[in-house]
C-alpha positions as CSV (number, residue, x, y, z in Angstrom):
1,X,65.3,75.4,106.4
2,X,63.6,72.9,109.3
3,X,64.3,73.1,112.3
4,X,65.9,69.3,112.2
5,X,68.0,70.3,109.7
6,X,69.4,73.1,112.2
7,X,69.6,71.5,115.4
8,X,70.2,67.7,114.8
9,X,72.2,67.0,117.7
10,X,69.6,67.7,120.5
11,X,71.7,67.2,122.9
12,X,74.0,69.6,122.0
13,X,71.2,72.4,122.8
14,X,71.0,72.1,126.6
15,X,72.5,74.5,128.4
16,X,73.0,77.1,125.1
17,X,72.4,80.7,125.3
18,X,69.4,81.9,124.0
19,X,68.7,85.6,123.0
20,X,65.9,87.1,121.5
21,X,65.3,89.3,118.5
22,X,67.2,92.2,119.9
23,X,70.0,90.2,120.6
24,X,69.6,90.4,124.8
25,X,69.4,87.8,126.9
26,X,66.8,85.2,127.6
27,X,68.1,82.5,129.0
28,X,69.6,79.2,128.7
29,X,67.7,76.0,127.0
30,X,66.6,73.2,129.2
31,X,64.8,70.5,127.6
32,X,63.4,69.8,123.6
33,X,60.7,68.6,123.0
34,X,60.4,67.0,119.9
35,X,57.1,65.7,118.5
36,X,56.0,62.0,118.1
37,X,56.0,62.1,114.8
38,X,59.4,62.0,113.0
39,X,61.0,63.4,116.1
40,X,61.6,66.3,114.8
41,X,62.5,69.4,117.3
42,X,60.1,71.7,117.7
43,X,60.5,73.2,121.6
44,X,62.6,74.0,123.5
45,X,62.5,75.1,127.5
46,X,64.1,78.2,128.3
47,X,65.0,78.8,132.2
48,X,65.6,82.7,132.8
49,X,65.8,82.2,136.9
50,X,67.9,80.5,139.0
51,X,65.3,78.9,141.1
52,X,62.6,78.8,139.2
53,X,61.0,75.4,138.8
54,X,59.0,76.0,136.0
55,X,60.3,77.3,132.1
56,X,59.3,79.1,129.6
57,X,58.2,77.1,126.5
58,X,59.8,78.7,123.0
59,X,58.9,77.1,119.1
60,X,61.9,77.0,117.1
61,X,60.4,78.2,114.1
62,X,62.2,80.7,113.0
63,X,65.0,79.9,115.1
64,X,68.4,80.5,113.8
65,X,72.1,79.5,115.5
66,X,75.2,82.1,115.8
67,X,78.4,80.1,117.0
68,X,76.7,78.2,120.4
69,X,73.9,80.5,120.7
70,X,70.1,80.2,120.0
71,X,68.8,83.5,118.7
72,X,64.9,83.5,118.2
73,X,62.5,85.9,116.3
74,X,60.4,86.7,119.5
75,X,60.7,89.5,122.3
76,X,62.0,88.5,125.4
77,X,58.6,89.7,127.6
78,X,56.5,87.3,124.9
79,X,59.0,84.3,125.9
80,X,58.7,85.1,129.7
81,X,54.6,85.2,130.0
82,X,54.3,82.3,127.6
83,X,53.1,79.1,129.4
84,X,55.1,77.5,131.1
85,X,55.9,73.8,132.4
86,X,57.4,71.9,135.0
87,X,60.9,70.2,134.4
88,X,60.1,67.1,132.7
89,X,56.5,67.7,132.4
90,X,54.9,66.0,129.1
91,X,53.5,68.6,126.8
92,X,49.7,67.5,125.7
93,X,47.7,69.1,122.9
94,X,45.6,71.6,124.9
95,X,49.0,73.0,125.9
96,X,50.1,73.4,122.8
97,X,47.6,74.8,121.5
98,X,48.0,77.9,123.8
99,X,51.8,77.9,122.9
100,X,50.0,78.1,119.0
101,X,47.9,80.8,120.1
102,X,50.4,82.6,122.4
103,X,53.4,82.8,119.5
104,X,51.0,83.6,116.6
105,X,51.8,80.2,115.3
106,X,49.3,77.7,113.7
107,X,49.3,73.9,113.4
108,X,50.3,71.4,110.8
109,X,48.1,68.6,110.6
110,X,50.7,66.3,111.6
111,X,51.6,67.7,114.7
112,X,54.4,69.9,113.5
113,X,54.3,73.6,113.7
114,X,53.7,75.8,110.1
115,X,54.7,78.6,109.7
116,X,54.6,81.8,111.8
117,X,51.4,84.0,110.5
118,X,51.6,87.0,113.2
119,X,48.3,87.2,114.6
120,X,46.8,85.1,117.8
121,X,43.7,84.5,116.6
122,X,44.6,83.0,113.3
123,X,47.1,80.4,115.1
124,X,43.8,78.8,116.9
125,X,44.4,75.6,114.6
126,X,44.4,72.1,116.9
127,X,48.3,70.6,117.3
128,X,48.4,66.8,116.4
129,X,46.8,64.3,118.7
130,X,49.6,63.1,120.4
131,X,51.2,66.2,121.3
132,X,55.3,66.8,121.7
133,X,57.3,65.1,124.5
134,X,60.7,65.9,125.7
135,X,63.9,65.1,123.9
136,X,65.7,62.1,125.9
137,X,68.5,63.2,128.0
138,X,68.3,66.5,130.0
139,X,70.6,69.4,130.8
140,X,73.3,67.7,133.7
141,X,73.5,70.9,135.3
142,X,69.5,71.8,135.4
143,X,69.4,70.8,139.2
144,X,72.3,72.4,140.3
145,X,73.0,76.0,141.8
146,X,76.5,77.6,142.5
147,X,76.8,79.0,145.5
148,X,79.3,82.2,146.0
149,X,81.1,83.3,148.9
150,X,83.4,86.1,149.6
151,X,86.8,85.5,150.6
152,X,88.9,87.8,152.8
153,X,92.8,89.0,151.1
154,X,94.7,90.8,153.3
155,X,97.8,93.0,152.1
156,X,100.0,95.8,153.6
157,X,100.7,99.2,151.8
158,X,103.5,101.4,153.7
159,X,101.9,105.5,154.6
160,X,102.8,107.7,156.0
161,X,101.3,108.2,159.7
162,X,103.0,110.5,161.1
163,X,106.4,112.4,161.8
164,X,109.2,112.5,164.9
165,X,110.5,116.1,165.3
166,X,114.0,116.7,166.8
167,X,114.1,120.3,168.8
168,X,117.0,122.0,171.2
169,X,115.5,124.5,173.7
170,X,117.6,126.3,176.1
171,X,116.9,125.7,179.8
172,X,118.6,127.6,182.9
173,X,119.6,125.5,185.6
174,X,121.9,126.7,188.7
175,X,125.5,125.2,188.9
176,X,127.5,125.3,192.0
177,X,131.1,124.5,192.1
178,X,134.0,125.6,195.4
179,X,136.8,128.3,194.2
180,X,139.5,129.4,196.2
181,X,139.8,132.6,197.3
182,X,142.7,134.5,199.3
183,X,141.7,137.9,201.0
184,X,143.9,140.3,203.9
185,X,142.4,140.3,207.5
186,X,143.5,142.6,210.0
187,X,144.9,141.8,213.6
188,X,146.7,143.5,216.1
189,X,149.8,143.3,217.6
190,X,151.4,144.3,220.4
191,X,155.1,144.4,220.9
192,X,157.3,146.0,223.7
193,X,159.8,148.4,223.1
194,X,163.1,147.5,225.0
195,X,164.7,150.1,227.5
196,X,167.7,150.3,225.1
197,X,165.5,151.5,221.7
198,X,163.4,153.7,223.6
199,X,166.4,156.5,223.1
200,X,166.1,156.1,219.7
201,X,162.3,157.0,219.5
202,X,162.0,160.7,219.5
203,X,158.7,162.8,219.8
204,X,156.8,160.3,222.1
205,X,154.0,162.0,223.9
206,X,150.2,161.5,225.1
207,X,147.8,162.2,222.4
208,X,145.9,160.8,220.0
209,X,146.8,159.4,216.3
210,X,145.6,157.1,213.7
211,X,147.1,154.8,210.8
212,X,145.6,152.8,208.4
213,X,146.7,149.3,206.0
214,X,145.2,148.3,202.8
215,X,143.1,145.3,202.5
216,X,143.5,142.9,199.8
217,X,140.7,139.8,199.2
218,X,140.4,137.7,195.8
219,X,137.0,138.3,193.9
220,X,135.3,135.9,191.7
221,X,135.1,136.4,187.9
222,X,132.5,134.4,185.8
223,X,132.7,133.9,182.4
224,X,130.8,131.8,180.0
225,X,131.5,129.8,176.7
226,X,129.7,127.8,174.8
227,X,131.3,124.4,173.9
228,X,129.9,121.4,171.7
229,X,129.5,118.3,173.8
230,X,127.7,115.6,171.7
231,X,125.7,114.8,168.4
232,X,121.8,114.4,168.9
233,X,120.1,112.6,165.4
234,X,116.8,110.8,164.7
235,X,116.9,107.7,163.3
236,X,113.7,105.1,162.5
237,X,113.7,101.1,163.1
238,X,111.3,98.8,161.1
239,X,109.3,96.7,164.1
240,X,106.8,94.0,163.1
241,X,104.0,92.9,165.3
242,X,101.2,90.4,165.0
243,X,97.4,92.5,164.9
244,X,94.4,91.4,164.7
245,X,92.3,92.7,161.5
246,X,88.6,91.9,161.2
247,X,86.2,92.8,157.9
248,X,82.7,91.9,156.9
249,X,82.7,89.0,154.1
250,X,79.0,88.1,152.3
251,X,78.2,84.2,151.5
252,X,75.2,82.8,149.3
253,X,73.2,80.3,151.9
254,X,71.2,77.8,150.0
255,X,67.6,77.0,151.0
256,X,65.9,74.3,149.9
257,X,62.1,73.2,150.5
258,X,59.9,70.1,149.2
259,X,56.3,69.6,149.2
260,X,56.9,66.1,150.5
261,X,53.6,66.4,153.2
262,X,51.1,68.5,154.2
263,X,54.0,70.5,156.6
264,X,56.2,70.6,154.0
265,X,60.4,70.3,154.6
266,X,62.4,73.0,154.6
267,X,66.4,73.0,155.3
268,X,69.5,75.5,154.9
269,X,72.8,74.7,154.1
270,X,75.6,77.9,154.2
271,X,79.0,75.4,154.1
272,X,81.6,75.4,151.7
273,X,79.6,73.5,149.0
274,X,81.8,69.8,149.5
């Protein structure tokens, strides 16, 4: 099957996947070249870096198509140091010749590529005359980059940080409070004995004697009881407040440089990407 007969819309290759004959990843297609005879495709750019300005030059002899993707009968590392070109640069015969050479391919004598014989040094045929030039049209996307930045999301999670303890101790302390208290005190008093009674009193003589009273006083008495006097609980209240909370976030800067003069330019641009 040619490789016209695979691919015919050529514009429908740009940007595909291409994978090699292991099935990982190469890249994605750039431009095809197709040669100036017949216009049939026969190469096809491959960029496997983001800022590379040069790619990787693949035949697609051999080439086959699963769903969108380009899978191709050659190693990745043989695709990767194959010569490369710059975006939109025309491909001339000496150059593909090496591509001949470098795939193990050798040359029809109309500028088209024969079939894939395995060895370097039998693929040393010349390519046609004119060479192959791109495919009109290019990938829309081939001179852009994205450019990634990390966002910050903040949530809240309820944990558990600590705990509020509820304790009675006992304490002394001194109270002091005024009780009344009765008690007997002793005085003395005289009283005269009137001339009339005094025949009455028998025995009176000089001498001495004694008598005594009893003395009565109020004591205190303490006694204690305990009494319940109120209800002590915990309970918790839900308080928001405003904080500040601060975290590293990582953005791509794009840098960009141009060959313009012998100084060269150089910028940087780290916005949003409007």
């Amino acid at each position: 099957m040619l490789a016209e007969d695979m691919f015919d819309n050529l514009g429908s290759l740009n940007g595909k996947s291409m994978y090699d004959q292991d099935g990982e990843k190469i890249g994605t297609v750039g431009q095809v070249y197709t040669s100036e005879h017949g216009g049939q495709p026969e190469w096809v750019t491959v960029k496997s870096g983001l800022l590379g300005m040069k790619e990787s030059l693949v035949p697609l002899t051999g080439a086959r198509r699963v769903g969108d993707d380009i899978h191709v009968p050659y190693a990745k590392e043989t695709v990767k140091e194959a010569p490369r070109l710059a975006m939109g640069e025309h491909l001339d015969p000496d150059q593909e010749r090496q591509l001949y050479q470098h795939y193990g391919l050798t040359a029809t004598g109309t500028g088209g590529i024969g079939t894939a014989i395995g060895t370097a040094e039998s693929g040393r045929a010349a390519a046609g005359a004119h060479g192959s030039k791109p495919a009109k049209g290019k990938n829309p996307h081939s001179d852009e980059l994205i450019r990634s930045e990390e966002q910050l999301h903040i949530t809240t999670e309820e944990r558990e940080v600590g705990h509020a303890r509820l304790r009675k101790v006992v304490v002394t302390e001194n109270v002091t409070t005024s009780v009344p208290l009765s008690h007997e005190e002793v005085r003395v008093v005289h009283e005269a004995i009137l001339p009339e009674e005094r025949a009455g009193i028998r025995g009176a003589r000089i001498g001495e004697a004694q008598t005594e009273v009893t003395l009565h006083a109020d004591q205190p008495i303490i006694s204690k009881e305990s009494v319940p006097v109120e209800r002590v609980r915990l309970e918790t209240e839900r308080v928001t407040e405003q904080r500040e909370v601060s975290a590293e976030v990582r953005k791509e800067q794009v840098e960009y440089d141009t060959d313009l003069d012998d100084k060269g330019s150089r910028g940087r641009h780290g916005g949003a990407g409007r």
